[in-house]
Phi, psi and omega in degrees: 000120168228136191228024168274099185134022160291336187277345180256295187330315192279011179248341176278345188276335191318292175321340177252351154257011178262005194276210189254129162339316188292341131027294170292001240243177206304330200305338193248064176328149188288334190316299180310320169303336177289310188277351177195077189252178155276157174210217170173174197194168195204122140226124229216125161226159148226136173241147194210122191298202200285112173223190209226141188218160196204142174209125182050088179025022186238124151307137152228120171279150166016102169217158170278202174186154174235133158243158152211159175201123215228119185217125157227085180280105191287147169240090168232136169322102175242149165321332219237324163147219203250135126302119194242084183238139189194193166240159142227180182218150163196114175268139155208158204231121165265144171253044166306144181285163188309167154060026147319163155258017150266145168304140163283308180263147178238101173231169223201111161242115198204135165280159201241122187250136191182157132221154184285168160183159190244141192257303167241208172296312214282308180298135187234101175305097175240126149224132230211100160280143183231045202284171203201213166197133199237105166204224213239223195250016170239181192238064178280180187287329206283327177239050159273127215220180192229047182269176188204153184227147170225172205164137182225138174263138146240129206256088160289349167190127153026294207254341183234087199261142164247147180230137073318140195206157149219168182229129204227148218185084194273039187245332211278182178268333144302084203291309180295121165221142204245144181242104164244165162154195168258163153247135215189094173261113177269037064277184187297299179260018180219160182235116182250114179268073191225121204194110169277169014268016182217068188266133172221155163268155186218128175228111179280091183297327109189225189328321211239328191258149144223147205267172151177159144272119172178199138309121157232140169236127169244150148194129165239126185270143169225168175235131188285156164302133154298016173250350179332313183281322212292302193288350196227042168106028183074122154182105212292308186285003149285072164226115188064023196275175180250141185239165186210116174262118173250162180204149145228157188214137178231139168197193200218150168163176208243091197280139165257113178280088201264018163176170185333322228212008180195126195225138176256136175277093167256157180203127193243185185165171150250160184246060207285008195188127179208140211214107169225124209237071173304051196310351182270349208240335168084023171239086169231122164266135180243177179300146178227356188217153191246161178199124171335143165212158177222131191244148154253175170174115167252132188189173191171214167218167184216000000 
């Protein structure tokens, strides 16, 4: 499931949920806003080198990793505050060896159902389903989810938001993981984002480039094929198990605004800590080796 930076898309919806009613009036049909709406969109690669993950002394050596990721969400405008409807996709490619007893592949299709909404001047609302299908490399009934997060900014001034959040998911082993924090401009060019899962520092180098530093923490649930432990190194209780994949990444990077609707991402880094956790089956491997990444990412609004 990924939802890091709901809380900065929902400080950008304020204006649009701040406009005038008359917005609303018979002239705009929802059909139409829908058809000539605002949105926002994501395209995501990371490639992250060769490390290691290890369990009761036994290894997996130097394998790679791919992520990819494709998000296109619409935003039109209802009496009740902004709609957020759209798909996402998101892949990883593991360069696992045959018979491992890991997936090479994890992958997640999912539509993204929401709204934004104002409570008040200060207050900003978001709730948000993502149901999908969270597995391996088919798409079945069997691994199909709900998950879903809710979160509110309170905008104490212009330079200063507060975020609260949770994210809930009754498949992962943590079903609940909770986001608290600030967004906080203690100067002219600079900005402290720190709100997991994803805190970071921000430096406006200037108008159109900002620098940053920081964090990502991911975990995603899935569920492997039933035939899995059979194919994968004979271990019959993985068949069909729920895997719950964690990752964290520090890094450094660059966003380039090169126009309203389209902003380039580069981002370099380490990967210090990665994790698959059959936790129901009582099989989890962890890091053992640690390894450079580098993200591309082009996305934006419309």
């Amino acid at each position: 499931m990924r939802w890091s930076g709901w809380w900065f898309s929902l400080l950008l919806a304020a204006p649009l949920l701040a406009q005038d009613d008359a917005a609303n009036s018979s002239d705009h049909s929802w059909f139409k806003n829908i058809f000539s709406t605002s949105g926002e969109y994501v395209v995501e690669e990371t490639y992250v080198g060769e490390a290691s993950v290890k369990r009761a002394g036994k290894s997996i050596e130097d394998y790679d990793e791919s992520d990819t990721i494709l998000q296109l969400i619409l935003t039109p405008r209802i009496k009740l505050g902004v709609l957020r409807l759209g798909l996402q996709w998101e892949r990883f490619s593991f360069g696992l060896p045959a018979k491992a007893p890991l997936p090479n592949t994890l992958q997640s299709g999912a539509l993204v159902l929401g709204l934004d909404t104002q409570l008040s001047d200060s207050i900003l609302v978001r709730l948000e389903a993502q149901p999908g299908f969270y597995g391996t490399t088919d798409f079945t009934s069997d691994n199909f989810s709900v998950p879903f997060l809710v979160g509110g900014t309170y905008i104490y001034s212009p330079n200063l938001q507060y975020i609260v959040g949770v994210s809930v998911d009754v498949e992962r082993k943590y079903p609940i993981i909770p986001a608290v924090g600030i967004r906080w401009k203690f100067a002219r060019q600079w900005v402290a984002n720190v709100v997991l899962p994803t805190p970071r520092v921000e430096y406006e180098a200037t108008k159109n480039l900002t620098l940053y530093a920081g964090g990502l923490f991911k975990e995603t649930n899935f569920r492997v094929s039933n035939d899995f432990g059979n194919r994968h190194g004979g271990h019959p209780q993985l068949n069909g198990a729920v895997l719950t994949y964690s990752e964290v990444r520090t890094g450094t990077g660059a966003d380039w605004k090169l126009s309203s609707s389209l902003t380039v991402t580069g981002e370099v880094g380490y990967q210090p800590y990665r994790s698959f956790d059959f936790y129901r089956a009582d099989m989890r491997y962890h890091e053992n080796g640690s390894a450079l990444y580098g993200t591309i990412s082009v996305h934006g609004s419309f």
